[in-house]
Each structure stands twice: as structure tokens, then as C-alpha cells.
C-alpha positions in Angstrom: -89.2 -55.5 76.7 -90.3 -52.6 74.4 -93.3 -50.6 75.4 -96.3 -51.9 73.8 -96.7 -48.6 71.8 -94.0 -49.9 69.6 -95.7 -52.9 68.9 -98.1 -52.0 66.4 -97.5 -54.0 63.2 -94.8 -52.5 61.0 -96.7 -53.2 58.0 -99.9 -51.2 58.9 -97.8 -48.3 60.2 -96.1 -47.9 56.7 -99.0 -48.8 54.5 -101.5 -46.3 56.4 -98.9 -43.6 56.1 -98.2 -44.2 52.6 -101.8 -44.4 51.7 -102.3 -41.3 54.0 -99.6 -39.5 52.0 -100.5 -40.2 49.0 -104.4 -39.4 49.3 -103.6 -36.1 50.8 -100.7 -35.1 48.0 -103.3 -35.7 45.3 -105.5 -33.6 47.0 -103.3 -30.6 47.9 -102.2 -30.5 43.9 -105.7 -29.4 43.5 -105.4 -26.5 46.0 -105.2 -23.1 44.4 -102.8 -21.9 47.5 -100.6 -24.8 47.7 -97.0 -24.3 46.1 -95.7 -27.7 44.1 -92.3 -28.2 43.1 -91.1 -31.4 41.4 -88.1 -32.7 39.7 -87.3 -35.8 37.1 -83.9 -37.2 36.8 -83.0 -39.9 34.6 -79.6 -41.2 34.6 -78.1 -43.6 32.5 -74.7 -45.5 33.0 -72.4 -48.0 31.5 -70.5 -49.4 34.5 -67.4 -52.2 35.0 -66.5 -53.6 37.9 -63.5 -56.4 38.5 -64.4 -58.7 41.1 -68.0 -58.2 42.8 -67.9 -60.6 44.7 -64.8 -59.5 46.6 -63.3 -63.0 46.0 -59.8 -63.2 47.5 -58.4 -66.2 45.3 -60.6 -65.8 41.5 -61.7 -62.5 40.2 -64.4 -62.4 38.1 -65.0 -58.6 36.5 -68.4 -57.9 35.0 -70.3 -55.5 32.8 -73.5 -53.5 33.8 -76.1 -50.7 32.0 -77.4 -49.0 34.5 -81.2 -47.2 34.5 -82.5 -44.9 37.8 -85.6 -42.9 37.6 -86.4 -41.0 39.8 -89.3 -38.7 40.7 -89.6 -35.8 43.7 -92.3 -33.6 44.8 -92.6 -30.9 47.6 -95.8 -29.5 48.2 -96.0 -26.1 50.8 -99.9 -25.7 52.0 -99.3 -22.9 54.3 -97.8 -24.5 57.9 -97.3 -27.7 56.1 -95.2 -29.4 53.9 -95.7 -32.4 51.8 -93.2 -34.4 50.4 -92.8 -37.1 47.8 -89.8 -39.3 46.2 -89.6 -42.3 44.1 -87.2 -44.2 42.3 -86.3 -47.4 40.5 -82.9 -48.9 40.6 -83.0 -50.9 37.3 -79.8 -53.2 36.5 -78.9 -55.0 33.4 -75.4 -57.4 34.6 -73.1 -58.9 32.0 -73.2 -62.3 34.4 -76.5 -62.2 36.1 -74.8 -65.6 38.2 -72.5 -62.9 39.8 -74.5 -59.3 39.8 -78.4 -59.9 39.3 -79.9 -58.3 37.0 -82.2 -55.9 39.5 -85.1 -53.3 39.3 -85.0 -52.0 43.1 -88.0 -49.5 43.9 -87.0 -46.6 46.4 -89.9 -45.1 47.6 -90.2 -41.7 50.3 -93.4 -40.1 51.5 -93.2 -37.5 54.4 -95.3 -34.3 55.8 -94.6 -31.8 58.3 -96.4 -29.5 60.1 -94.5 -26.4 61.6 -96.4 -24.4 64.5 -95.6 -21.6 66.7 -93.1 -22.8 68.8 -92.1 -25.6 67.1 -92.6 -28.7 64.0 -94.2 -32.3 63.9 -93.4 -34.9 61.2 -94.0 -38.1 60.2 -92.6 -39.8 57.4 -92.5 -43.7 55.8 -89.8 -45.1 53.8 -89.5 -48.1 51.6 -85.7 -49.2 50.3 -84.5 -51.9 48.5 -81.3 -52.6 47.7 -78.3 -55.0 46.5 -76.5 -56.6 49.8 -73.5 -56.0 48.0 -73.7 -52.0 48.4 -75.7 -52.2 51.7 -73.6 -54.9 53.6 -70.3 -53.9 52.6 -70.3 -50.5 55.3 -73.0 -51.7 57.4 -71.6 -55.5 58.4 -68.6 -56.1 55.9 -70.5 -59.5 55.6 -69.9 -60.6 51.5 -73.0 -62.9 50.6 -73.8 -62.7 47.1 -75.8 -60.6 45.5 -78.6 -60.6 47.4 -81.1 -58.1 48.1 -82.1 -56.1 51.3 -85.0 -55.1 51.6 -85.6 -52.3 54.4 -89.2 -50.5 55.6 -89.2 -47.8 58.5 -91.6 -45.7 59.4 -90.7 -42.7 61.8 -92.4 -39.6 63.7 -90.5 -36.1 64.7 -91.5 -33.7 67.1 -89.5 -30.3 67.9 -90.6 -27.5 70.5 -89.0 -24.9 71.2 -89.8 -24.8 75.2 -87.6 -21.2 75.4 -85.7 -18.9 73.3 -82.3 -20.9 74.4 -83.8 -24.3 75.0 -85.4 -26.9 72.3 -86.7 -30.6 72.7 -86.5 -33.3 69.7 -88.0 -36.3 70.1 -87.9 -38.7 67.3 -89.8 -42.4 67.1 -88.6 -45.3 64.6 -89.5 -48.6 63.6 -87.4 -50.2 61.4 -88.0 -54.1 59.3 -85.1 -55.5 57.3 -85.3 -58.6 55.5 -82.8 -60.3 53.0 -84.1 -62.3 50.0 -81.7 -64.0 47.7 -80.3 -68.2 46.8 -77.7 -67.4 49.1 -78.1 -65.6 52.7 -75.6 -67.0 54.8 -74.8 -64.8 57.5 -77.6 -62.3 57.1 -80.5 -62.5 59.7 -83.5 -60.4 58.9 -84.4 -58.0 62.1 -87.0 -55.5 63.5 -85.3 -52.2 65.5 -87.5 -49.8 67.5 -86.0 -46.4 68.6 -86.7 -43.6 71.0 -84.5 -40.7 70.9 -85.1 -37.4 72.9 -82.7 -34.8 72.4 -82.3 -31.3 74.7 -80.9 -28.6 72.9 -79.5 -25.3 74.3 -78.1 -22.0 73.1 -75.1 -21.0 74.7 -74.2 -18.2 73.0 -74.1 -17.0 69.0 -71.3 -19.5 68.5 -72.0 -22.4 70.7 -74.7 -24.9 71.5 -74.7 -27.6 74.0 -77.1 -30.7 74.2 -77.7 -33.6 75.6 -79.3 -36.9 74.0 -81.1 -40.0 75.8 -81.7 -42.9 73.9 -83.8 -46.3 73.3 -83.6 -48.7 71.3 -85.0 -52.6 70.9 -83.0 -55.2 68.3 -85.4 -58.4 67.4 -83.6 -60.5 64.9 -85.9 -63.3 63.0 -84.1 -66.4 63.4 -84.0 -69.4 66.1 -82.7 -68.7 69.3 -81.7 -65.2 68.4 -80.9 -63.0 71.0 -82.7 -59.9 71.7 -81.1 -56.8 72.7 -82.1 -53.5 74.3 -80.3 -50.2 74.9 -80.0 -47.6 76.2 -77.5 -44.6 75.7 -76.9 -40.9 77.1 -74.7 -38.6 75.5 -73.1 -34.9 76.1 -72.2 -32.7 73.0 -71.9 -29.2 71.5 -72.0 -27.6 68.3 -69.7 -25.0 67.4 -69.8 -22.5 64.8 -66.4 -21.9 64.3 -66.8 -19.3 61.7 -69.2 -18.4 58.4 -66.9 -21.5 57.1 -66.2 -24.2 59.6 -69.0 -25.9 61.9 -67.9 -28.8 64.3 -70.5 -31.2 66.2 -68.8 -33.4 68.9 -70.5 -35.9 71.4 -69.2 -38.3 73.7 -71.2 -40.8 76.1 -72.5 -44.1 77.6 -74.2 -47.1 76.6 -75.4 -50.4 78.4 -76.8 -53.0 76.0 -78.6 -56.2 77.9 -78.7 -59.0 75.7 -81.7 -62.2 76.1 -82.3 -65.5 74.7 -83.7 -68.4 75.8 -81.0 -69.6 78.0 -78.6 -66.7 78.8 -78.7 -63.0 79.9 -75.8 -61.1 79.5 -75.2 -57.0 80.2 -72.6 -54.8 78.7 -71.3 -51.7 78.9 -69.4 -49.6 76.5 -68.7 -45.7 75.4 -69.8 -44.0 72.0 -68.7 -40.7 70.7 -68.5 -39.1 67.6 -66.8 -36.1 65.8 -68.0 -34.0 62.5 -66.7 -31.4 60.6 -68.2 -29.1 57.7 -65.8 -26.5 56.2 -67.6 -24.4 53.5 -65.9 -22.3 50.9 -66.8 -20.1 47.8 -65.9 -22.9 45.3 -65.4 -26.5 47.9 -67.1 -28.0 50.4 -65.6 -30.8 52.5 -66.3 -32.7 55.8 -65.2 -35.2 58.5 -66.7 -37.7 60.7 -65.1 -40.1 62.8 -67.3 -42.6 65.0 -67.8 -45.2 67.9 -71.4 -46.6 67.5 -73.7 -49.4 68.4 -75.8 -50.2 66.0 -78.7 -52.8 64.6 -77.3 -55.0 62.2 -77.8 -57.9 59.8 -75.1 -60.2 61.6 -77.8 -61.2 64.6 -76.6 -58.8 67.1 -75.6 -55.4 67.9 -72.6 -54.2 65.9 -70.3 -52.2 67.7 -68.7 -49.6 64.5 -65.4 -47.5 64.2 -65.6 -45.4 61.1 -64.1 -42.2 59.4 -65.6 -40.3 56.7 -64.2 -37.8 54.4 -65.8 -35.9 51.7 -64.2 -33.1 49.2 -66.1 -31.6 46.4 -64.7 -28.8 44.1 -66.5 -27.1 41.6 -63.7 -26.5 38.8 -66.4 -23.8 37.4 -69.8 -23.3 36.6 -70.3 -26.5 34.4 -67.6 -28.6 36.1 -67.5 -30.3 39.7 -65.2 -33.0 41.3 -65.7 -35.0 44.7 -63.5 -37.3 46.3 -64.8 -39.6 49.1 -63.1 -42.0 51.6 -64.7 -44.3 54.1 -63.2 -47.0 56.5 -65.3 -49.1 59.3 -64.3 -51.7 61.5 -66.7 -54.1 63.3 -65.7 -55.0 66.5 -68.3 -57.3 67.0 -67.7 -59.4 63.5 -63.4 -60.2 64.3 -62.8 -56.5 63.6 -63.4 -56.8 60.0 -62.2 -53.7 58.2 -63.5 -52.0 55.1 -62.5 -49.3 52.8 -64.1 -47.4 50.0 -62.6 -44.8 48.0 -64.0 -43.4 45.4 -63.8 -39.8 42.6 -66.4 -38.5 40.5 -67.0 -35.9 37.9 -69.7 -33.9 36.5 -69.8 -31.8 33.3 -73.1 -30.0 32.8 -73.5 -30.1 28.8 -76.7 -27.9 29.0 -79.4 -27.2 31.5 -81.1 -30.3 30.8 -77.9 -32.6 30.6 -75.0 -33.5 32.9 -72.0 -36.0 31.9 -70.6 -38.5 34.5 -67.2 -40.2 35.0 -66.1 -42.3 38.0 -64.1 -44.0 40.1 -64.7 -46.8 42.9 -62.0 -49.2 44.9 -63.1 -51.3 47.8 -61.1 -53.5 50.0 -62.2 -55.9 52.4 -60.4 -57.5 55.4 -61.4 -59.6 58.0 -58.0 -60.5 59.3 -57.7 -64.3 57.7 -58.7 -63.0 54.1 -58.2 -59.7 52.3 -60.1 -58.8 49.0 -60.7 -55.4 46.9 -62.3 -54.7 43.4 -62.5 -52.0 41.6 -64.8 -50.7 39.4 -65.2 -47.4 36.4 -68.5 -45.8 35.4 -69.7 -43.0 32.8 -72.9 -42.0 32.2 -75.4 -39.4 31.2 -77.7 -37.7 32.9 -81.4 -35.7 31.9 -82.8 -33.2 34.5 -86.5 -32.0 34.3 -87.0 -29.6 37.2 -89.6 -27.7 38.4 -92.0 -28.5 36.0 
């Protein structure tokens, strides 16, 4: 069972944050001595895309204008820090009977408090978003166009308890919930997390910490089976050079599993790998991952996945990035999925930016394979720091 401490309703926890939030940033913009920075982006794009609905046997490609506002603010009062972000996802489809036409609010409130020896933060997050972008890496599970709508509210503590040692401790709460004509397969679900993390300095180059971890999966359906777990995990972090950084971590999990008629217990391993190299003109990374994770299927996914990420900037007024991404769930017949995907950028002026690019996805869950691909250009308007 989760401690009762984690049982406060979701809903209060995010609304009185939000409320708290928002009261307080109205009230520091007021404040001679607090320094306010905010930022308006507006892009626009004309997208096409050849089969959405990853069909394997009748492609149907469709059309869609593209609208995303979106709104940040950072306030520094002295030790703390205020922060604000708000968007709207709004979608005009060719076919709303195969992409809905959508207007999906973002919304992001946080403040943190930094003291002598170390910081505290809380922060509340509101997410909706098209199954067809969320599912596809998360589950692989292809349901329509549906929408999932996520909440989470979260707290972070650091001290620093030497000058070598550090403790993290981080609290979650997490509510998803899919709305749409057709769910099938997708099981809303409540996750709670505790994470506590023990950090020390080695040396100039090298860190070495290890991580404790637990979590409680509730997913909203009949008979579903509830899950707790718990992890423990070794890693370092190793500045290589001014250039490369690597982060490795390997360790244990146990995940017991209840519903009303069975109880079942087991064990696997988790580790993970990443990689930031940093030049003058390119940055690029790599994960690779085995994870356990909350998930929309009913149960705790079990994930393989490797990330790669290049960007280039070609010159001052020119970038390119190129991204790849595969996951297989173990737990859902080792489906696979892939993602590739190239942009481009061409500032016009300080105000402006141009946008071309490039998206293929391919689905396989071992009795059916699917991909689509899809072409986007667009315009962007910046308004910062006014």
C-alpha cells in the first residue's frame, strides 16, 4: 500500500499549487526588487502526414495548419525563483475522422527556493495531448486519435550535507486519463513516486551516487492490478573532458503486483547509459535504457530504448538536428518503434525564424508492421524579454 501521505487528492494538490502560483507571480511583478523575464513564441505550420493512423493494409494521408502559442515567465525575488509557462496546441486536420481537429492547453507553474546549503521546489503541471504523439514512444499502443490528458504535481528538495556529499529527494503524483470515441487498449492510471538520490564528489572528474526508489501504479479500470516498486541503483558521472560528459547507472528492481484474486512478485534489472558531447558549432547525445515504467496498457511496462540527438549550427542564422529513437516493450509482445526525424531553422531576423522538417515512424508488433511519414514548414515570431 502507498503511505497515506500520498493520498491526498490529486486534484487539490494541483489546483492549490496552481492557484498558489499564480497569486504569488502577480504579486512579485509588483515588487520593485524582483527581476521578470518573459518570452512569446508563436509558431505557425502547414504540415502533411501519409497515414496517421499507422494502418498497415489502407493509408490515408492528411493535411494540417498548425497554431502553438506559447507564453513563459521567470521571476528572481532574491533566494527564489518563480516560474511560469503556457501554451495552446491548436489543430486544424484536413479529415477531422482521422486527425481531430484539437486545441490542447499546456500549462507549467513552479517556484524554488535556494538556501544555504541547498534548494526546495515544488512545481504543478497540466499536459494535454494527442494519443497519437504520446502513445506511440510511451506504449506503441495505436488507438485513434485520442487525447491524453496528464496532471502531476511534484516537490524537490536538495541539501548539500558536505562539501563532497548531496541528498535529492524528489515526490510525484501523477493522474492520466484518456478521452476520445475510441480507447481501446488505454487504461487511465494514478502513479505516486519517491525517489532519494545520494550524491558524492569523487574527485574534479568523477561523481558516484546511488538512487533508492518508490513507486505505486493504480490503473482505473475493473479488476486492474495494482503494482508497487521498488528499485536501487549504482552510478557515476564522468566528466570526460570540457566536451564529453557520460552518466551510467545500473541496478535492481522488484515489482509486486495485486488484484483481487492473485499476487504475483517479480524481479528484474535496469540500467541506463547517456552521453553529451559539446562542441563550438554541434551538440549531440546518446541514451540507451532498461526501464520500468507506469503505463497506459494496465501495468508496468518494462522499456528498451536508444536515443540519439545531433544538432549543427551551419552558422549564425542556420541550424540542423537529426534525431532517432527506437523502444521496445517487453511487456506489450515486444512491440518495436522507431522515429526518425530532421529539422531546419533559418532565422530571417531577430523576430522571425523559418522551419522545414522531416518525420518517419514505423511501428511493429511482430504480427503487423506500419510506418507513415509526414513534412512540415512553418514560421515562427519570437517576442523575448519584453
Amino acid at each position: 500500500m502507498m503511505p497515506s501521505s500520498l493520498k491526498i487528492s490529486l486534484k487539490t494538490i494541483v489546483y492549490s499549487l496552481a492557484m498558489g502560483v499564480i497569486i504569488l507571480l502577480f504579486s512579485i511583478t509588483t515588487n520593485t526588487f524582483a527581476t521578470t523575464v518573459q518570452s512569446l513564441t508563436l509558431p505557425l505550420t502547414f504540415e502533411y502526414e501519409s497515414n496517421p493512423r499507422l494502418s498497415s493494409s489502407e493509408e490515408q494521408p492528411i493535411s494540417r495548419v498548425v497554431l502553438v502559442p506559447n507564453y513563459s515567465l521567470i521571476s528572481n525575488q532574491g533566494t527564489d525563483q518563480w516560474s511560469a509557462a503556457a501554451s495552446v496546441h491548436i489543430e486544424q486536420s484536413s479529415d477531422d475522422t482521422i486527425s481531430q481537429n484539437r486545441s490542447d492547453p499546456s500549462i507549467n507553474l513552479g517556484w524554488t527556493h535556494d538556501y544555504e546549503t541547498g534548494r526546495f521546489g515544488v512545481t504543478a503541471l497540466l499536459n494535454d495531448q494527442s494519443t497519437r504523439v504520446s502513445e506511440f514512444t510511451d506504449s506503441g499502443i495505436v488507438s485513434g486519435d485520442n487525447t491524453r490528458k496528464t496532471r502531476t504535481a511534484s516537490v524537490n528538495w536538495l541539501n548539500n550535507l558536505s562539501d563532497r556529499t548531496s541528498l535529492t529527494l524528489n515526490i510525484a503524483t501523477t493522474k492520466v486519463m484518456f478521452e476520445g470515441l475510441v480507447t481501446t487498449g488505454l487504461v487511465d492510471f494514478q502513479h505516486n513516486l519517491i525517489n532519494a538520490k545520494l550524491n558524492y564528489v569523487l574527485n574534479e572528474q568523477v561523481d558516484i551516487f546511488t538512487q533508492y526508489s518508490f513507486s505505486g501504479y493504480k490503473p482505473e479500470e475493473v479488476n486492474g492490478t495494482n503494482s508497487e516498486t521498488i528499485s536501487f541503483d549504482l552510478g557515476l558521472t564522468w566528466n570526460v573532458s570540457e566536451n564529453l560528459n557520460v552518466t551510467s547507472s545500473a541496478g535492481l528492481n522488484e515489482t509486486k503486483s495485486e488484484n483481487s484474486s492473485l499476487t504475483t512478485t517479480d524481479e528484474s534489472w535496469q540500467a541506463a547509459l547517456n552521453m553529451q558531447y559539446t562542441s563550438l558549432r554541434a551538440n549531440s547525445n546518446l541514451n540507451l535504457s532498461r526501464s520500468q515504467s507506469p503505463g497506459s496498457t494496465g501495468s508496468v511496462s518494462e522499456m528498451n530504448q536508444i536515443t540519439v540527438g545531433w544538432r549543427y549550427r551551419l552558422s549564425e542564422k542556420d541550424d540542423l538536428s537529426l534525431n532517432y529513437n527506437w523502444g521496445q516493450n517487453l511487456t506489450q509482445n515486444k512491440t518495436e518503434t522507431q522515429l526518425f526525424s530532421a529539422n531546419y531553422t533559418r532565422q530571417i531576423s531577430l523576430s522571425w525564424d523559418f522551419i522545414l522538417s522531416a518525420e518517419h515512424r514505423v511501428r511493429d508488433d511482430r504480427l503487423t508492421r506500419a510506418s507513415s511519414s509526414s513534412a512540415m514548414a512553418g514560421i515562427i515570431y519570437k517576442l523575448p524579454d519584453f
